[in-house]
C-alpha positions as CSV (number, residue, x, y, z in Angstrom):
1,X,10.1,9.3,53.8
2,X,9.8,12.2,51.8
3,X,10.2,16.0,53.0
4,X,7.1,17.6,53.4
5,X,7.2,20.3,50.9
6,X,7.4,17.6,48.1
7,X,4.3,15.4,49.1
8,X,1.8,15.3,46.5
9,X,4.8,17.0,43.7
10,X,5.8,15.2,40.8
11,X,8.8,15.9,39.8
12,X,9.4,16.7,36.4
13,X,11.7,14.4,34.5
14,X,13.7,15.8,31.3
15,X,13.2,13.9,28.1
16,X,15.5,13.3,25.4
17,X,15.2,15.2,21.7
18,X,14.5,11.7,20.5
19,X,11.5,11.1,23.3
20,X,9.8,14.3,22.6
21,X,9.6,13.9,18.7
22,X,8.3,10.2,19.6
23,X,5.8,11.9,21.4
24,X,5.5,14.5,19.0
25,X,4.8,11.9,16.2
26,X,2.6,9.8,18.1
27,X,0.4,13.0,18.7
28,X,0.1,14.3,14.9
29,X,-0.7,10.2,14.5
30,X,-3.4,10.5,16.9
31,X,-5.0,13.7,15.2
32,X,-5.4,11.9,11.9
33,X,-6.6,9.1,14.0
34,X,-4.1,6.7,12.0
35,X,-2.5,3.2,13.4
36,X,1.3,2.8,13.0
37,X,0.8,0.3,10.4
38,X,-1.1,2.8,8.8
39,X,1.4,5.4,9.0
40,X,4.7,2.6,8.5
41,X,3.0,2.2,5.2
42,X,2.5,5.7,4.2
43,X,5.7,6.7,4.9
44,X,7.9,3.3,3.4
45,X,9.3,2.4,6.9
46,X,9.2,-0.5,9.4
47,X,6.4,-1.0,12.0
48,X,9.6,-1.7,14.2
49,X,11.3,1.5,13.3
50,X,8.2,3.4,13.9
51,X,7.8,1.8,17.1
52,X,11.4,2.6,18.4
53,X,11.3,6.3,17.0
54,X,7.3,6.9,18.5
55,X,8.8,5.3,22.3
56,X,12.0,7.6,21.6
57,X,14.2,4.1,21.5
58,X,14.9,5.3,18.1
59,X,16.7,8.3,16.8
60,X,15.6,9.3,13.5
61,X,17.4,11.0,10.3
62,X,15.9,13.9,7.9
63,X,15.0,11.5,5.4
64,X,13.1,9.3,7.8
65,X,11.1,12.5,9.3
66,X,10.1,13.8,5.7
67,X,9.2,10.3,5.0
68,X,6.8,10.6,7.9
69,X,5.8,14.0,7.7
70,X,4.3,13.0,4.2
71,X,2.7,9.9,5.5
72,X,1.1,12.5,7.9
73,X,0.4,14.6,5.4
74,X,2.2,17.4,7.4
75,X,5.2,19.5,6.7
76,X,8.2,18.4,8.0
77,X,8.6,21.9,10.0
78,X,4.8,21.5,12.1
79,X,6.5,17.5,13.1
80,X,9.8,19.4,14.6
81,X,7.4,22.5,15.8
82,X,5.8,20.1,18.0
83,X,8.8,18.7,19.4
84,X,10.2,21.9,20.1
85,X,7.1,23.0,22.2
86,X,7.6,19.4,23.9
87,X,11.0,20.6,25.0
88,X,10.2,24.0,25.7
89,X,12.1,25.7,23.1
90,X,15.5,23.4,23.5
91,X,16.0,21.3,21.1
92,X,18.9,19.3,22.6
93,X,16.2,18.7,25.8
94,X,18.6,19.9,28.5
């Protein structure tokens, strides 16, 4: 049974650098109201890749990220912006 004080509080679970630019991308994808075969096409990668890096399965590399910052139509700097703000200004998540 849980202690009083914590009834009704979720607790807040850290995320990984690789989670929060999943959700980051996933967001930015969702603005331009784009599917990921869209966006796997626009940006010359795998649906399977984009899957893995959107659910954070997936790191990603700086060539993959510009890749999908162009299929975004975005600069590569608003994609790691966002994921920043997801972490709350740490980018290794801790």
């Amino acid at each position: 049974m849980p202690y009083p004080c914590f009834v009704g509080m979720a607790r807040r679970k850290s995320i990984t650098s690789s989670q929060a630019f999943g959700i980051a991308l996933k967001r930015f994808r969702a603005k331009k109201g784009i599917t990921q075969e869209d966006l796997a096409h626009k940006s010359e990668i795998s649906l399977t890749s984009l899957a893995r890096i959107e659910t954070g399965a997936h790191g990603t590399r700086l060539d993959t990220i510009l890749k999908l910052a162009n299929g975004l139509e975005i600069s590569a700097s608003a994609l790691i912006k966002e994921c920043e703000d997801i972490l709350g200004g740490d980018p290794t998540g801790a």
